[in-house]
C-alpha positions as CSV (number, residue, x, y, z in Angstrom):
1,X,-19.2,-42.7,-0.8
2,X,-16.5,-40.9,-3.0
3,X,-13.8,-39.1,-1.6
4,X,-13.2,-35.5,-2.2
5,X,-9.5,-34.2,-2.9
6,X,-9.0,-31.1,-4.7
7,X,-12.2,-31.0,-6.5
8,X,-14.3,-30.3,-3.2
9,X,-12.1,-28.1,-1.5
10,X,-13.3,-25.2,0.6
11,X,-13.3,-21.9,-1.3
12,X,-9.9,-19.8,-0.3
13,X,-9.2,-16.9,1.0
14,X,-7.0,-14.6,-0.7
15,X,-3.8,-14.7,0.7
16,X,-2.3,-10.9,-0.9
17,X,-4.7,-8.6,-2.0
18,X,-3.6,-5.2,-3.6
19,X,-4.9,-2.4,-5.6
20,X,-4.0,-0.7,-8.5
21,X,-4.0,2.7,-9.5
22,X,-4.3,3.1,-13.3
23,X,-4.0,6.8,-13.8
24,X,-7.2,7.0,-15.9
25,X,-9.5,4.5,-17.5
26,X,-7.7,4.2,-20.6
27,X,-5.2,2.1,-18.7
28,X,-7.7,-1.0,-18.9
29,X,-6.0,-1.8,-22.3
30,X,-2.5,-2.2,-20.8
31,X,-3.6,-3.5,-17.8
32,X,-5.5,-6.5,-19.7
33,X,-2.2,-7.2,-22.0
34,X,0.1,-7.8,-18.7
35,X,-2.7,-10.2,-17.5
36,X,-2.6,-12.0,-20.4
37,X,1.0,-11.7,-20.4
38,X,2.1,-13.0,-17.1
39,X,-0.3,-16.0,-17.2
40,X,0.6,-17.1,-20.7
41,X,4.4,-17.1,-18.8
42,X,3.3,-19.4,-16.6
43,X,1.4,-21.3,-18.5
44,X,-1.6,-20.5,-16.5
45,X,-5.4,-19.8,-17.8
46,X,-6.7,-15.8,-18.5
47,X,-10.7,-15.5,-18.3
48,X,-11.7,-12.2,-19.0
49,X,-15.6,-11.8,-17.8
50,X,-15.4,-8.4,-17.9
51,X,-18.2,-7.7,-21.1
52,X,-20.4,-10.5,-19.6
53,X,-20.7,-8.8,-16.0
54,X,-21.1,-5.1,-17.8
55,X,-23.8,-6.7,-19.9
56,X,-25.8,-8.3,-16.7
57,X,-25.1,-5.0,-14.6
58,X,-26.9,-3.2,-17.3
59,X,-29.7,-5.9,-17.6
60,X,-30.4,-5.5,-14.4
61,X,-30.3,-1.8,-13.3
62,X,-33.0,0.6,-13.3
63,X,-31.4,2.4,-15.7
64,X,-33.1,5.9,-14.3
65,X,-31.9,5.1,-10.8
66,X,-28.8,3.8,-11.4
67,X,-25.6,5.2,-12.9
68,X,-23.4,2.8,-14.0
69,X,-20.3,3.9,-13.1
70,X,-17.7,1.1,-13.9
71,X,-17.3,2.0,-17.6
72,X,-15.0,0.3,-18.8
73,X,-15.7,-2.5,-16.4
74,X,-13.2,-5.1,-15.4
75,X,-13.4,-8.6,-14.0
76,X,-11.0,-11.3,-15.0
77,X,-8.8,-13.6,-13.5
78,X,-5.8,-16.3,-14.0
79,X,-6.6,-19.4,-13.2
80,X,-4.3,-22.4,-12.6
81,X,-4.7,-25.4,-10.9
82,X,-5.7,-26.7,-7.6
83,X,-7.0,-22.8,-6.2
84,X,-4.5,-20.9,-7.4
85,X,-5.1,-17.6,-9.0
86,X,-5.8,-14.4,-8.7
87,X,-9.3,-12.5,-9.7
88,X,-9.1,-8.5,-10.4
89,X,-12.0,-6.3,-10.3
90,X,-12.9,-2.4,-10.6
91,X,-16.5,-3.3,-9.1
92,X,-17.1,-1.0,-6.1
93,X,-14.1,1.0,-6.8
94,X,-13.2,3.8,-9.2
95,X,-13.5,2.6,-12.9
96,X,-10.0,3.6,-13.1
97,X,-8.7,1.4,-9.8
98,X,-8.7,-2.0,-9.6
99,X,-8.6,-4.8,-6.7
100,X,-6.6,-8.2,-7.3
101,X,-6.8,-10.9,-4.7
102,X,-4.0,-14.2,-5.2
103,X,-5.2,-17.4,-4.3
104,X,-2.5,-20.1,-3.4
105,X,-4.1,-23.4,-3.9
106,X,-2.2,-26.3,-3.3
107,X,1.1,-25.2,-4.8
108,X,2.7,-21.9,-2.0
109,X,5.5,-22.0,-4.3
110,X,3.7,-21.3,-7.6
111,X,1.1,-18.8,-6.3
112,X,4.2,-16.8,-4.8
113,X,5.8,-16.7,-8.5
114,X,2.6,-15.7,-10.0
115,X,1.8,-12.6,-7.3
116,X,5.9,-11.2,-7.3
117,X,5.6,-11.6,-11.2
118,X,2.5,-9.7,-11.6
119,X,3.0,-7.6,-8.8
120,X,6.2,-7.0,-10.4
121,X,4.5,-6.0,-13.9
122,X,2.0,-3.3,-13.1
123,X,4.2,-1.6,-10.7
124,X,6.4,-1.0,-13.4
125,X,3.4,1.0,-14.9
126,X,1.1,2.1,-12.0
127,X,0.9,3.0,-8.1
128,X,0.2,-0.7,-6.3
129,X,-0.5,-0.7,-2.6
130,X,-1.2,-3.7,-0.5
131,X,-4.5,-4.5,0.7
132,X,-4.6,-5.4,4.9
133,X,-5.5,-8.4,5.5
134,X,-8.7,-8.4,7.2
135,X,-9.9,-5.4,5.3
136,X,-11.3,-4.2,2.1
137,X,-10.6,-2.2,-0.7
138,X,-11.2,1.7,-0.7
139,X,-10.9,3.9,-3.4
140,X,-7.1,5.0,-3.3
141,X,-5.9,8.7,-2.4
142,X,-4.7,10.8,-5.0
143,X,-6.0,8.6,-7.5
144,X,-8.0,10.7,-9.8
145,X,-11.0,11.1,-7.6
C-alpha cells in the first residue's frame, strides 16, 4: 500500500475568485503578457491552453447551431507547486471578461503573494471585482455588453 501526500490530494477549491473587465477583446494581448509576467516573478509555471480549447470547441459544435462566441478564447493558468495556482477563463462569459480562481495548495503564504501580485497587475489596467464565494461568475455591468 503506498501512501499518498501531495500527489493524491483532493482537488481544491478556489479560495479568491475575481473577474476582469478588459474593455474590449483586444485586451487578451495585454492580459496574456502580465500572466506571463507575474509567474515568471515568482518563478511559477504559465500554460496557456487557450488555442487547444478554441480548436476542440470548434470540433465539436454544430457549426449551424452554434455560435462560437468566445473569439478570442482564453484559458490558461499558473501553476506552482503543491495546488497552488490560479486558472483564468472567458468560457461562459463575455469574450472580453474573464474569470480567475487562486488555488492555495500547501503554501497560504505563497498563493497570497501570487493573488495581491496579480490582483495587483490587472487592476492597474482594468475593472476587477471579487467573485462571492459560494457563487459564480456573471457577465459584469457596464462592461461592454
Amino acid at each position: 500500500m503506498a501512501l499518498c501526500t501531495f500527489s493524491c490530494s483532493r482537488t481544491q477549491e478556489a479560495y479568491l475568485t475575481v473577474q476582469v473587465c478588459l474593455v474590449d477583446e483586444n485586451g487578451k494581448g495585454r492580459f496574456m503578457e502580465i500572466m506571463r509576467d507575474v509567474a515568471s516573478s515568482q518563478d511559477l509555471q504559465f500554460i496557456d491552453s487557450s488555442s487547444s480549447t478554441e480548436k476542440s470547441l470548434n470540433a465539436t459544435r454544430d457549426a449551424g447551431l452554434v455560435k462560437l462566441s468566445h473569439v478570442p478564447t482564453i484559458n490558461v493558468e499558473i501553476e506552482g507547486k503543491h495546488g497552488l495556482g490560479v486558472s483564468a477563463s472567458n468560457l461562459g462569459l463575455p469574450s472580453n471578461q474573464v474569470v480567475l480562481g487562486f488555488t492555495a495548495g500547501a503554501d497560504t503564504a505563497k498563493a497570497r503573494k501570487l493573488s495581491d501580485n496579480l490582483v495587483q497587475a490587472l487592476s492597474r489596467q482594468w475593472r476587477v471585482e471579487k467573485v462571492e464565494k459560494g457563487k459564480g461568475a456573471f457577465p459584469m455591468n457596464g462592461c461592454g455588453q
